[in-house]
C-alpha positions as CSV (number, residue, x, y, z in Angstrom):
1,X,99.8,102.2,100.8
2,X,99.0,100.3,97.7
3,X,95.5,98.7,96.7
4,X,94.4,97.5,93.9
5,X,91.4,95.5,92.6
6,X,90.9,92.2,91.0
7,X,87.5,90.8,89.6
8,X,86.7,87.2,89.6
9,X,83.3,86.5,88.2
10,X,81.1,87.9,90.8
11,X,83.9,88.1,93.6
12,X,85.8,91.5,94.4
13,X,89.3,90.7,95.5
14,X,90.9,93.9,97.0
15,X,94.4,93.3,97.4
16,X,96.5,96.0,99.9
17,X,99.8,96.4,100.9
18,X,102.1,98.8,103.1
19,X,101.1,100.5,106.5
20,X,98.1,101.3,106.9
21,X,98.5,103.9,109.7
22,X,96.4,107.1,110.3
23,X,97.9,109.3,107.9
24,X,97.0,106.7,105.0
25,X,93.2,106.2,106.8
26,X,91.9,108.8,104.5
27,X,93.1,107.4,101.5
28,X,92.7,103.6,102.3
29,X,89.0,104.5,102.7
30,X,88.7,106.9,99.4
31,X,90.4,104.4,97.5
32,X,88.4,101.4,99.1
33,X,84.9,103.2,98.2
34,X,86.5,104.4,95.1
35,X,87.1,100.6,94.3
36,X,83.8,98.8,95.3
37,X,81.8,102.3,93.8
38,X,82.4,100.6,90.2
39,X,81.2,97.1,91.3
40,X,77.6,96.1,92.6
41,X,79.3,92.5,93.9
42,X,78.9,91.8,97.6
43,X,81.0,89.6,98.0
44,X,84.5,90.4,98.6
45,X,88.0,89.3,99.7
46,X,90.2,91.4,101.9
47,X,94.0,90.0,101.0
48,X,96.0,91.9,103.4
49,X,99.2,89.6,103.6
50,X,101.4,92.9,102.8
51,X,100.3,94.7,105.1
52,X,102.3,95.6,108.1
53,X,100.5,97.7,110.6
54,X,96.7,99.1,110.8
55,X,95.6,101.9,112.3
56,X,91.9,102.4,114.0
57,X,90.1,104.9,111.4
58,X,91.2,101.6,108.8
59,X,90.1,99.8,111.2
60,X,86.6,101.4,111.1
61,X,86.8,101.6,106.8
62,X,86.4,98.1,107.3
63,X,83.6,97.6,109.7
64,X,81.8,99.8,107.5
65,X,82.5,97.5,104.3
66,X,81.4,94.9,106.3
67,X,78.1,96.6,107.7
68,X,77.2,97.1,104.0
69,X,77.8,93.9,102.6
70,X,75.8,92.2,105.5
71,X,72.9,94.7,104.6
72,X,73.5,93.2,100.9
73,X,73.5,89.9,102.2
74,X,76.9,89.9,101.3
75,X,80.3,88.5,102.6
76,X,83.8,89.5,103.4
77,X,86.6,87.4,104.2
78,X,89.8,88.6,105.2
79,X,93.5,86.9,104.0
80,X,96.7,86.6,104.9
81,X,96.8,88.8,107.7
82,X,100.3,88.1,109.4
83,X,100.0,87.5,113.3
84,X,100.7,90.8,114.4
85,X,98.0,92.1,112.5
86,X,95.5,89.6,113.3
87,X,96.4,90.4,117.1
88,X,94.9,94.5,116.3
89,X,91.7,92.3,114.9
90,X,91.5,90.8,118.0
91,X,92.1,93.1,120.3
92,X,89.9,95.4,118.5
93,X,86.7,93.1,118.7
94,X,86.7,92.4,115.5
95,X,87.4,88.6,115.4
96,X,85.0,87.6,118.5
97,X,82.4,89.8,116.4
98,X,82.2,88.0,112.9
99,X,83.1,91.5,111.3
100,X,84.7,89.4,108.4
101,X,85.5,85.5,108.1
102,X,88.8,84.3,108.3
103,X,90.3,81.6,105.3
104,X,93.5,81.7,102.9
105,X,92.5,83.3,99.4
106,X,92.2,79.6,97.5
107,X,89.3,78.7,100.4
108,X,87.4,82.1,100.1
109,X,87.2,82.1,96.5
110,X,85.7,78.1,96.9
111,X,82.9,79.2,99.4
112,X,82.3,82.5,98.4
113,X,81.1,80.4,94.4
114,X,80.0,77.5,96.5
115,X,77.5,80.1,98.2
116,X,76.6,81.7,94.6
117,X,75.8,78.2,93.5
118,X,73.6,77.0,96.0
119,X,72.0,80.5,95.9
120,X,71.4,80.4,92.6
121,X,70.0,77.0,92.1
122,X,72.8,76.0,89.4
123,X,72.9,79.4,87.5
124,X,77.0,80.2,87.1
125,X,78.9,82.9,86.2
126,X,81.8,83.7,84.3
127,X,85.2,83.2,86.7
128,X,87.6,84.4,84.4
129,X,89.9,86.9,86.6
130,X,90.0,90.5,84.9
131,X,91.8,93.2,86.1
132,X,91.1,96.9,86.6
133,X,94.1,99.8,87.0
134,X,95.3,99.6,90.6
135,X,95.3,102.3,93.1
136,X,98.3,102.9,95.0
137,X,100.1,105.8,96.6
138,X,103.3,105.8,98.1
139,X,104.3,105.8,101.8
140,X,105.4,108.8,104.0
């Protein structure tokens, strides 16, 4: 498993790759709080496109990222999912539930500032992309 984290003005884009099964659940969800813990942002973008199978304690890591950025009146949007993970979403609930919205990364970056302008009554922020050091482990 491999995420790392990529900061466009107020938008936390949290890019993973690899399996995510249950013996990578415990770091997925470390790494994932590890992540967010240096960012107050609630708004964030799930790209998942590498990511080949996921397991159900990830499944629950991201319900509870979800929980809390609805309780920051936050949003999460989830990416590239390839169909047979998007099935697991929708077997699992988690599509007929609105755990996360659905959109390709160019089209949650656009709403996700579209909603930080109309919130903010024409107050901007910086968008230029900065990165911090990834975290990544390696697969067993």
């Amino acid at each position: 498993m491999n995420l790392t984290l990529e900061q466009i003005g107020d938008i936390d884009i949290i890019t993973v790759a690899g399996r995510l099964a249950f013996d990578a659940s415990s770091e997925f969800d470390a790494s994932l709080r590890s992540a967010l813990s240096e960012s107050a942002h609630s708004k964030v973008i799930l790209e998942i496109s590498s990511v080949s199978f996921v397991s159900s304690p990830v499944l629950r890591s991201i319900l509870t990222l979800a929980k809390r950025l609805k309780r920051q009146k936050g949003r999460l949007f989830l990416v590239g999912a390839t169909d047979d993970v998007m099935e697991v979403f929708r077997v699992s609930g988690f599509i007929s539930l609105g755990v996360f919205e659905l959109s390709d990364r160019d089209g949650a970056i656009h709403a996700l500032n579209e909603a930080s302008s109309t919130s903010a009554a024409g107050a901007s922020e910086a968008s230029s992309p900065s990165s911090l050091p990834p975290f990544s482990s390696t697969d067993s």
